[in-house]
TILORO-638515 format. One record per residue (C-alpha): z, y, x; residue in one letter. Coordinates in steps of 0.1 Angstrom, whole numbers, plus 5000, padded with zeros to 4 digits. Layout:
! residues N
REC/Z/Y/X/A
...
END
This chain:
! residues 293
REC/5000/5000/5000/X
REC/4990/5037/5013/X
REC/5017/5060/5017/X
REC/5020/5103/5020/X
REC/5038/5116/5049/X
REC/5048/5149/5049/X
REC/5056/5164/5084/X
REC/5074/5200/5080/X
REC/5093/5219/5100/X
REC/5094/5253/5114/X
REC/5067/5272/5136/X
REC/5069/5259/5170/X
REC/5089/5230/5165/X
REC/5059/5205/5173/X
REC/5044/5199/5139/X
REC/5012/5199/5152/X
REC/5014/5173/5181/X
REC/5042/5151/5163/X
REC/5016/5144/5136/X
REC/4986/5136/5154/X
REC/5012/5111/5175/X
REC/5018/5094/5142/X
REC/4984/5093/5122/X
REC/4970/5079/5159/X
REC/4998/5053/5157/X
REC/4992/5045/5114/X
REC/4956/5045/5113/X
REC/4962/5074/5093/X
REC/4942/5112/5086/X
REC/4959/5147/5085/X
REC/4960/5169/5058/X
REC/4970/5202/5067/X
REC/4991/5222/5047/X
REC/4997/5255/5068/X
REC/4983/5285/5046/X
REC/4972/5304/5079/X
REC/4955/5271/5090/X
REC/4931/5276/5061/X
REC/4911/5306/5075/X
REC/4885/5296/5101/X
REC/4873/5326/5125/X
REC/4909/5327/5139/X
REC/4918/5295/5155/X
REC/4943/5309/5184/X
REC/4963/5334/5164/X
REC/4967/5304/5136/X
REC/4976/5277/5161/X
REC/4950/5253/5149/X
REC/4950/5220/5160/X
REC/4929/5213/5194/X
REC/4895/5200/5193/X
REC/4910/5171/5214/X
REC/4933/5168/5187/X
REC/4908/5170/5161/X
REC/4882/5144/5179/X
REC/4913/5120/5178/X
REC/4921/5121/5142/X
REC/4903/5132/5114/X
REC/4915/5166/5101/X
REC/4912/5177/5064/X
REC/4916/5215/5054/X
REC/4918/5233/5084/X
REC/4894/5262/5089/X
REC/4876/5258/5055/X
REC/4881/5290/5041/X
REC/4861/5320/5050/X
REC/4877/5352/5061/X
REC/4862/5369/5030/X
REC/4876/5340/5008/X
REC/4909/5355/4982/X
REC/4928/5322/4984/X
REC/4957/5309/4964/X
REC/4983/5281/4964/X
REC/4966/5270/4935/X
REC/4932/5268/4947/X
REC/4946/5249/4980/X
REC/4968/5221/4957/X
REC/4939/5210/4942/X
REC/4918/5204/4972/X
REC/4949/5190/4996/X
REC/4955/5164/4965/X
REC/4914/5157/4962/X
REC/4918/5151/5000/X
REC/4949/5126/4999/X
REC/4933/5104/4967/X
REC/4902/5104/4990/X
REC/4921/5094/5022/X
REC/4943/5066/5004/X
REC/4907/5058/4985/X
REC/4896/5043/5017/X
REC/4932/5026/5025/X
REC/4950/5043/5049/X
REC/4979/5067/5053/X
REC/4973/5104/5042/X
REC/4997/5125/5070/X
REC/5000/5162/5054/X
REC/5015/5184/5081/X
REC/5020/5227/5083/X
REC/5047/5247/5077/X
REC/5040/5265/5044/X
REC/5069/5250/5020/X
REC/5052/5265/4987/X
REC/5013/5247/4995/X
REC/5033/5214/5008/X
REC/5049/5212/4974/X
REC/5012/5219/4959/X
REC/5001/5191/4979/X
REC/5025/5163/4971/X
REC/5021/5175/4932/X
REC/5009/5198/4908/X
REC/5023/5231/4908/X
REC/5026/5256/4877/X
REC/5014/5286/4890/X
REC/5023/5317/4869/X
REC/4996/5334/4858/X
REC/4973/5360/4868/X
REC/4981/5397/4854/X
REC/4958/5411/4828/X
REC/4936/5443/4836/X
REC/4957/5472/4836/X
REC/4994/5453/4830/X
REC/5003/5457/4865/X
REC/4995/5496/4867/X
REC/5013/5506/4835/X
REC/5047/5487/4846/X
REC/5042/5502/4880/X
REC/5034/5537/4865/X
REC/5068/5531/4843/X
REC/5088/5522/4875/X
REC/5074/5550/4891/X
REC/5084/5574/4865/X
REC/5107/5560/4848/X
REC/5130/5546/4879/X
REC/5141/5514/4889/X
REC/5169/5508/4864/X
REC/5149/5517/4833/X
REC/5120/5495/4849/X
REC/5149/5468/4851/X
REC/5168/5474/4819/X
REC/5134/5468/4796/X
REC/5129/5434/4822/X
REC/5165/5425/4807/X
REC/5152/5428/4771/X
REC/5120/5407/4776/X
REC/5133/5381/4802/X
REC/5170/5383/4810/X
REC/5168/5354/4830/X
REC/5146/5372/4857/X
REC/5165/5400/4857/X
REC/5193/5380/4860/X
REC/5173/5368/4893/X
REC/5158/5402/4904/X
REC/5172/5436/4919/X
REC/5170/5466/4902/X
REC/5152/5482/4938/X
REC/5126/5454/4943/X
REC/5099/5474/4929/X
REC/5074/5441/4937/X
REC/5093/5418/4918/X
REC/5105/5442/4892/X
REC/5069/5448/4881/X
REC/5058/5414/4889/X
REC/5085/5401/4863/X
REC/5071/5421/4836/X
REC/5040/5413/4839/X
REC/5046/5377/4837/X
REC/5069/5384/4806/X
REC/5043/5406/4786/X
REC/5022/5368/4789/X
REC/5054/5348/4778/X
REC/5057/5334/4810/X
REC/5087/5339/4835/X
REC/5094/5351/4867/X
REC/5128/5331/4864/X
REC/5127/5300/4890/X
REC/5121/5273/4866/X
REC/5119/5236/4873/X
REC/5082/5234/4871/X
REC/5080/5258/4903/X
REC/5108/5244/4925/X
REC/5112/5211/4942/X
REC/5117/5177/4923/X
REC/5116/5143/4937/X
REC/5084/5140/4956/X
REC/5065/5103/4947/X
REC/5082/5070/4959/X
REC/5055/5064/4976/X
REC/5056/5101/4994/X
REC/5080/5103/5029/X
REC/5087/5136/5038/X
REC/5098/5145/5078/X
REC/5117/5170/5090/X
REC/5115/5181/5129/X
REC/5151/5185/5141/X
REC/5145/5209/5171/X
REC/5169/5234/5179/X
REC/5172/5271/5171/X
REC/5174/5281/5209/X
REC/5145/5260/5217/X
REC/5127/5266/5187/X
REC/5129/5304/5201/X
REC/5122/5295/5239/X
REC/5086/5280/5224/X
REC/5077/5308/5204/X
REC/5081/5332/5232/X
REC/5057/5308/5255/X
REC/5035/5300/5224/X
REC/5032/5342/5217/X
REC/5021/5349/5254/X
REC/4995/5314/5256/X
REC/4975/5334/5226/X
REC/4973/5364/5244/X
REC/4965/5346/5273/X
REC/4938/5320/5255/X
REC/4919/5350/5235/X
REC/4935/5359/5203/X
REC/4921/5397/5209/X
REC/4886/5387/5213/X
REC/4889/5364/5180/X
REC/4909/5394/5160/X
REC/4884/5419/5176/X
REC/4856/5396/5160/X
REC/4874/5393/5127/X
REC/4877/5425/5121/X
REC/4842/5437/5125/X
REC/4840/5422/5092/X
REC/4854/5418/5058/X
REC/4888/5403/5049/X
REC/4906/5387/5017/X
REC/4940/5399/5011/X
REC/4950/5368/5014/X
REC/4934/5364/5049/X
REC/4948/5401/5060/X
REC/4984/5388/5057/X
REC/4973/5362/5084/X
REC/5007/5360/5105/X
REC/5001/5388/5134/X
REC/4967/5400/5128/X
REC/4984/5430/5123/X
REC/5003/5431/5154/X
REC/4972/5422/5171/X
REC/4948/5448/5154/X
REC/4978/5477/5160/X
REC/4971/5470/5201/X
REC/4932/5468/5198/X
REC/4934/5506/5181/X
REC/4953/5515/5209/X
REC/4983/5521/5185/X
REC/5009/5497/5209/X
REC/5005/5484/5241/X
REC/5003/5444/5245/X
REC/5040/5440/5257/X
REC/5047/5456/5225/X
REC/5027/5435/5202/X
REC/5038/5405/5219/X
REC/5071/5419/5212/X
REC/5063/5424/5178/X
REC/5047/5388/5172/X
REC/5078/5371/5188/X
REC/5100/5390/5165/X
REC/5078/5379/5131/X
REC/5072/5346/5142/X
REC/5111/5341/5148/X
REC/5120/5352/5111/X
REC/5093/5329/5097/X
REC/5108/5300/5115/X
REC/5139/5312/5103/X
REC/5126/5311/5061/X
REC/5110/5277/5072/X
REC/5149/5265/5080/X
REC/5157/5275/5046/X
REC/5126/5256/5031/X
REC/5141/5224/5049/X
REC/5175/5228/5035/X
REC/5153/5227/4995/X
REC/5133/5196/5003/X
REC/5145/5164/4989/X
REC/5153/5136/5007/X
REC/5137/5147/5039/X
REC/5144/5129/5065/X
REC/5153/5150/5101/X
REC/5141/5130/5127/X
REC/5133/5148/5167/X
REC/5093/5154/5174/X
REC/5096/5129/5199/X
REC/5111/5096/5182/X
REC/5083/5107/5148/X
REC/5071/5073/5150/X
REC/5111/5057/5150/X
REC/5112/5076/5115/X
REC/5084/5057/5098/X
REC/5087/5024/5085/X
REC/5061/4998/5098/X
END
């Protein structure tokens, strides 16, 4: 019987090389569920796996997505499930590895996404938060949806807004059981790399300065000659990157920069790992200990 196994864990903790160890080992093929990953044209900044890495075992979902392209978590959960019926199709092991918790849980299982605004919602409830302020902004979210206000501050504009909008559709910004992690399938193992804080930190730093070093300008430079989604322009230190090619920062500050963002996203993947069920912590190096035979 063909298995799923999930392989999470934060940024720099060996995701990468742990699970092409382990689908070399099972037979298996990776599904990548990093939301960066997604975007081709910017394989250094987003860490993709090597073309060694590649050539060794087959890779689904991992530069598919133009720069252009306005992806979504929805759009991604049905093609990483499409890819795992098609890899378990052909009898062997489906390995999904990245390090975005929300498109891992759209792989393993359908996600309800909440819906998409309607024209001109999101500009009126702004327009009343603007001039209204925050608490009358908040105290009609209490009317509608009292469990999201329950659940959002007064002074998160964002959220505040987003919240109505979801409400005026009778739907809720209120973390419901449909959006938040339920047993995965028994047949569905989900890893966890155990790496240290320290060392996760040490790694980062080295990974930061191997980009600069291995041509993450030249690739950003290129990228931004031409169009990008909004999606693809929250791409995890493009901005960083761009702010030193318009001479805004030096490169000792944008590497600076980078470490500092790529340290508080490891630190929301740690919380991610603590909202996974049954995940099973196991060191990058004994991965293949971790899954039965």
């Amino acid at each position: 019987m063909t298995r799923v196994i999930a392989v999470f864990g934060p940024t720099a903790s060996g995701k990468t090389a742990a699970a092409v160890e382990l689908a070399a080992a099972l037979g298996a093929e990776i599904v990548n569920c990093d939301a960066m990953q997604l975007y081709g044209g910017l394989p250094v900044l987003t860490n993709q796996p090597s073309p060694e890495q590649r050539a060794e075992v087959p890779h689904h979902l991992v530069g598919v997505w133009a720069l252009d392209h306005e992806g979504s978590v929805a759009e991604y959960g049905g093609l990483a499930r499409a890819a795992i019926a098609d890899i378990r199709s052909r009898g062997r092991d489906a390995v999904v590895v990245g390090g975005s918790g929300l498109y891992l849980r759209a792989a393993l299982a359908p996600l309800d996404v909440p819906p998409q605004p309607r024209p001109g919602d999101r500009e009126r409830f702004e327009r009343l938060y603007d001039r209204s302020g925050s608490e009358a902004a908040h105290a009609l979210l209490t009317s509608r949806d009292p469990a999201a206000a329950t659940a959002v501050h007064p002074n998160d504009r964002r959220r505040v807004v987003r919240a109505l909008e979801l409400a005026e559709m009778g739907a809720s910004l209120a973390p419901g059981a449909s959006q938040l992690w339920s047993d995965p399938p028994g047949d569905t193992l989900i890893l966890g790399l155990d790496v240290p804080a320290d060392e996760v930190r040490r790694r980062i730093a080295e990974r930061t300065r191997r980009m600069f070093a291995g041509g993450v300008e030249d690739e950003v430079r290129q990228a931004l000659r031409g169009s990008l989604s909004t999606t693809a322009a929250r791409i995890h230190g493009l901005q960083d990157v761009a702010a030193l090619l318009g001479g805004e920062i030096d490169r000792t500050e944008a590497i600076r920069r980078l470490e500092v963002r790529t340290r508080q996203y490891a630190k929301r993947q740690r919380v991610w790992m603590r909202r996974l069920p049954g995940l099973r912590r196991v060191a990058p190096e004994r991965i293949l200990d971790a899954v039965p035979g």
